[in-house]
C-alpha positions as CSV (number, residue, x, y, z in Angstrom):
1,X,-41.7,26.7,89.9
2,X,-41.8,23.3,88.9
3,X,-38.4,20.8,88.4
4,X,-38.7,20.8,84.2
5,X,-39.7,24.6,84.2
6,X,-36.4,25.7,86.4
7,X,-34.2,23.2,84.1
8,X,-35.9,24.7,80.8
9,X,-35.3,28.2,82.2
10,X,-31.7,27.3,83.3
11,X,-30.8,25.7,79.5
12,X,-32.4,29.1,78.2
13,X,-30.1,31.6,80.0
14,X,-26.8,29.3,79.7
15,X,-27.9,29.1,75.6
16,X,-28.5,33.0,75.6
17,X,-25.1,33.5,77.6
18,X,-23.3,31.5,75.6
19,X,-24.9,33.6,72.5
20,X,-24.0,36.9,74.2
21,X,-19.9,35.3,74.6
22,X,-19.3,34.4,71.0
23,X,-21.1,37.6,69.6
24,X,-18.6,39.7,72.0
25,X,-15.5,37.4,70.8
26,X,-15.8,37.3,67.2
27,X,-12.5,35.5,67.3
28,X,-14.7,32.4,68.8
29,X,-17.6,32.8,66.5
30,X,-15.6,32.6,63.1
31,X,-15.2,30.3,61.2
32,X,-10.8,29.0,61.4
33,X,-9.2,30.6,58.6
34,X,-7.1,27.7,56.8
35,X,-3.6,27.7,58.1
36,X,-1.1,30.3,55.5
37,X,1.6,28.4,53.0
38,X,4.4,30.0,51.8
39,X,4.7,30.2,48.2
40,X,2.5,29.7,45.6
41,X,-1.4,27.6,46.2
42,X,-4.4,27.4,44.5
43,X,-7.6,28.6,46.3
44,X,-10.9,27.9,45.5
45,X,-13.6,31.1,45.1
46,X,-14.0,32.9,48.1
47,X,-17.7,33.5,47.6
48,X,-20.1,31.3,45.6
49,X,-19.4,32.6,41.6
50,X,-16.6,33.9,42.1
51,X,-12.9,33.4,40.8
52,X,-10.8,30.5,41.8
53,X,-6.9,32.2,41.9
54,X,-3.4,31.6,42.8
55,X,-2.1,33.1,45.6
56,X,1.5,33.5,46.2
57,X,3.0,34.0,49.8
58,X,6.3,35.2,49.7
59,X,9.1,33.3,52.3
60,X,9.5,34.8,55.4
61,X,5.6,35.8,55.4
62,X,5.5,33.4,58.5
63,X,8.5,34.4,60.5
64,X,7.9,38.1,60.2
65,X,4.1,38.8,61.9
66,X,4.4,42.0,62.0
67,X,5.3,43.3,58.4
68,X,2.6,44.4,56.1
69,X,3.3,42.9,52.2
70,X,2.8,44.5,49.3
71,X,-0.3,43.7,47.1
72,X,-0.4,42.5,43.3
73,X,-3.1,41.6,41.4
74,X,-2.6,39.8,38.3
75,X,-5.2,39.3,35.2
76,X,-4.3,37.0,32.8
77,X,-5.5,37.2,28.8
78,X,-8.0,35.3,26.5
79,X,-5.4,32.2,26.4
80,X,-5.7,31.1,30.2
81,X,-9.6,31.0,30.3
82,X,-11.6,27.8,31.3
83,X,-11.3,25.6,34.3
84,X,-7.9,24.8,34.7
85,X,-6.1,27.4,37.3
86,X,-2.8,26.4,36.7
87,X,-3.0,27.9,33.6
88,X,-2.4,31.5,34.8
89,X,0.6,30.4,35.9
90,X,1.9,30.5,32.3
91,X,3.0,34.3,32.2
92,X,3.0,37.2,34.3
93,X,4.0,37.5,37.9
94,X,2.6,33.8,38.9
95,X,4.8,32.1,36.7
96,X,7.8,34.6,38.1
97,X,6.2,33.8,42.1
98,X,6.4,30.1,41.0
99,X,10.1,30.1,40.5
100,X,11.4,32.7,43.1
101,X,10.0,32.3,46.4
102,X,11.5,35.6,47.6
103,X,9.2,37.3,45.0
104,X,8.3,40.4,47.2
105,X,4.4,40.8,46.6
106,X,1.6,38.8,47.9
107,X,0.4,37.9,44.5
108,X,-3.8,37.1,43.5
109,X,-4.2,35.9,40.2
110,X,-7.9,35.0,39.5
111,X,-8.9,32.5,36.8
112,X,-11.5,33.6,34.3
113,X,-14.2,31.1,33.0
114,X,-14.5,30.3,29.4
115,X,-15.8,32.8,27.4
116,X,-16.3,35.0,30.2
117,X,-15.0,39.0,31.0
118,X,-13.4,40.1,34.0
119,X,-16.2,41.6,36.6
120,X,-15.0,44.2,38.8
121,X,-17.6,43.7,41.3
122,X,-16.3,40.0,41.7
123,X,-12.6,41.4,41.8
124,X,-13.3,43.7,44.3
125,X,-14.7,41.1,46.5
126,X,-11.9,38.4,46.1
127,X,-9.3,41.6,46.8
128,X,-11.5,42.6,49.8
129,X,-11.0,38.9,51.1
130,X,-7.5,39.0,50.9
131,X,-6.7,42.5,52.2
132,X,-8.7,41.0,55.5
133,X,-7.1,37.6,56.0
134,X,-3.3,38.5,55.0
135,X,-1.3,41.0,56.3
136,X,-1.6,43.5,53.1
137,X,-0.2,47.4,53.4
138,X,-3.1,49.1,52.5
139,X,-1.5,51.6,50.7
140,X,0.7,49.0,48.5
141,X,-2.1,47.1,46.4
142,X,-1.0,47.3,42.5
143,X,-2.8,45.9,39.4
144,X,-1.0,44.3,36.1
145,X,-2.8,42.9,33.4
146,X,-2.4,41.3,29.8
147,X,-4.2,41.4,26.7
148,X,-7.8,41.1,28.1
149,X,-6.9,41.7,31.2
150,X,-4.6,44.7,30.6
151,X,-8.0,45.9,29.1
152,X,-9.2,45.0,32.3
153,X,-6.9,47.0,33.9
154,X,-7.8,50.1,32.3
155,X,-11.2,49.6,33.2
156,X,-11.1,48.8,37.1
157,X,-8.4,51.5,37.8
158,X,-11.1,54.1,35.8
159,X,-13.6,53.0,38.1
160,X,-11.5,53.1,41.4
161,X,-8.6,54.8,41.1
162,X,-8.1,55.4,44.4
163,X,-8.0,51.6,45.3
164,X,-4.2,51.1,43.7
165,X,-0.8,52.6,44.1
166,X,0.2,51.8,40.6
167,X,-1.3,50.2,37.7
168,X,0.8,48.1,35.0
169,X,-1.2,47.5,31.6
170,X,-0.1,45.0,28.8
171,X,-1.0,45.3,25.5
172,X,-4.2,46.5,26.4
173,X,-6.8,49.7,25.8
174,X,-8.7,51.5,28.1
175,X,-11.2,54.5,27.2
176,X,-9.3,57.9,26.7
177,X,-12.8,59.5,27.4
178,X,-12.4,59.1,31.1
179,X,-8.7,58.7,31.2
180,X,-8.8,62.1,33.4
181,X,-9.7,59.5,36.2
182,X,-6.1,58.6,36.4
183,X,-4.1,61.8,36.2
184,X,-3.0,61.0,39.5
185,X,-2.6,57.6,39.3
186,X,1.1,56.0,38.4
187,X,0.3,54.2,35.3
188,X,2.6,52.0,33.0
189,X,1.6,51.0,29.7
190,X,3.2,48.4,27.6
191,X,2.8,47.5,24.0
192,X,4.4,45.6,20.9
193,X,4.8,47.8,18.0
194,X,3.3,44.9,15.3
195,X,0.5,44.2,17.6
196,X,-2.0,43.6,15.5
197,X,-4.7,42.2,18.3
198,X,-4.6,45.0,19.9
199,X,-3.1,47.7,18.5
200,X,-0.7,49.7,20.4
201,X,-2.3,53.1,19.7
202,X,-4.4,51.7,22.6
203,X,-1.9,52.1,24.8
204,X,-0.8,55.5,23.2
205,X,-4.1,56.8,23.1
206,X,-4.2,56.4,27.2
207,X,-1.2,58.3,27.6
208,X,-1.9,60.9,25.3
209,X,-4.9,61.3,27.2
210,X,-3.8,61.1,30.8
211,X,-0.9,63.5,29.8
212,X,-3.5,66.0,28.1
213,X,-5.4,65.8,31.7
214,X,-2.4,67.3,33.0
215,X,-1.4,64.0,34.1
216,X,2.5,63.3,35.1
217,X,2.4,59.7,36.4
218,X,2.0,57.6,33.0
219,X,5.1,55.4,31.5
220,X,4.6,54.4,27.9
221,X,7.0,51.4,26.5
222,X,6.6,50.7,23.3
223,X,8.7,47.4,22.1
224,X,10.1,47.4,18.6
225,X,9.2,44.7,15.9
226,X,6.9,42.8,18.3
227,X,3.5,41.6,18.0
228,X,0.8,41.5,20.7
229,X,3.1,39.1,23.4
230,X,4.6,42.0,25.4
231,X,4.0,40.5,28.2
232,X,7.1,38.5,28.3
233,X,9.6,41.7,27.9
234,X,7.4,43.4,30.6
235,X,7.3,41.0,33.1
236,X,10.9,39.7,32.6
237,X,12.1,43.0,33.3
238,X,13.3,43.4,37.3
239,X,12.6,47.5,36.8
240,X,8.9,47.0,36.0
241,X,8.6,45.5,40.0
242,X,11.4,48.2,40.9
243,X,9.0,50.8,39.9
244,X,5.8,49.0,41.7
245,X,7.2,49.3,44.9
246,X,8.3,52.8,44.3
247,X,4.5,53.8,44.7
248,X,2.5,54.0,47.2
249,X,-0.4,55.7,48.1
250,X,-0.7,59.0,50.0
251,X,-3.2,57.7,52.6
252,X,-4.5,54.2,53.5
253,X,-8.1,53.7,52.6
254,X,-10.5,53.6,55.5
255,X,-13.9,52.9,54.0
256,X,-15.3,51.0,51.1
257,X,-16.6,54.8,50.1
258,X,-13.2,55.7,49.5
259,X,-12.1,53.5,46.6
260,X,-14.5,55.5,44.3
């Protein structure tokens, strides 16, 4: 064998070793997460088209490495869309996470472009991310949403109800016709009794429905001589994230296939 034949040969088998090292340490072969920060960041999209977000870290996330921390996920309404992610720090649990860094939940709250809906395909992505890179209990992830993305909330729960422990809805309607989804599902609706963006018998008509299913889990508050802001009675109110972390799911889930 000649000189330049062993060295290729020898550059080929350290190359192919080296290949076989990193695929057997994926710890190697991944890319470095970027280092955690307590309290409250924004984060660019975690997959090309998706949702830039605020995350909130609660204090003591670093310390404790053990602990698993409840999930929320926060959808913010019509108001907050565009290109500006602070703005859905204006209500809701990121603007409570902004002031109180012992705010107990990892908090996601995803920005929505201008004139766009919420996907669930793309939500389920970004919360997929964050369930692998932070220490989230898998049987603590809850979803609140306002206006259009209390709507929102409605929806994605329908479609996995097995995904959340508990489900908060603002001043937003869902589709009675496959409310039966949730009759195991703790739900909390909340709606202004003037609302006249979107009317509360939204909210009522889920209830009524998920009760009808034989449902026992829903919570309907219904604030008189107030318009469509509920949000700020809601989310002010220490028992709504009382309640939250009162739930928690049966079982963990194992497999993608089990958040239909």
């Amino acid at each position: 064998m000649s000189r330049s034949t062993e060295e290729s040969m020898m550059k080929y088998w350290t190359a192919a070793m080296l290949g076989l090292s990193l695929a057997a340490s994926p710890a190697l072969a991944r890319t470095k997460a970027p280092p955690v920060i307590e309290g409250q960041t924004a984060q660019q999209p975690v997959a090309p088209g998706n949702y830039p977000y605020q995350l909130f870290v609660p204090k003591g996330y670093l310390a404790d490495i053990a602990t698993p921390y409840p999930l929320l996920i926060f959808l913010h309404g019509s108001g907050e869309r565009g290109d500006d992610v602070a703005k859905v720090k204006v209500h809701g649990p990121p603007k409570i996470a902004d002031r109180d860094l012992d705010f107990p939940f990892l908090t996601v709250s995803p920005l929505l472009g201008t004139d766009q809906d919420w996907d669930i395909e793309k939500l389920d992505t970004l919360v997929d991310h964050i369930a692998r890179t932070y220490r989230v209990d898998p049987a603590r992830i809850y979803l609140t949403g306002l206006s259009r993305g209390g709507h929102a909330s409605w929806r994605w729960a329908i479609a996995e109800p097995k995904r959340f422990a508990a489900v908060a809805a603002v001043a937003g309607r869902g589709n009675p016709g496959e409310a039966c989804r949730l009759m195991d599902l703790p739900v909390w609706a909340f709606h202004g009794d003037r609302d006249d963006v979107v009317v509360p018998e939204g909210s009522f008509a889920m209830a009524r429905a998920i009760r009808a299913c034989g449902g026992r889990k829903v919570r309907l508050t219904i604030y008189p001589d107030l318009g469509h802001n509920a949000w700020d009675p809601a989310y002010d109110d220490p028992a709504l994230y009382a309640w939250l972390l009162e739930q928690k799911r049966p079982s963990p889930i194992a497999t993608d296939k089990d958040k239909k």
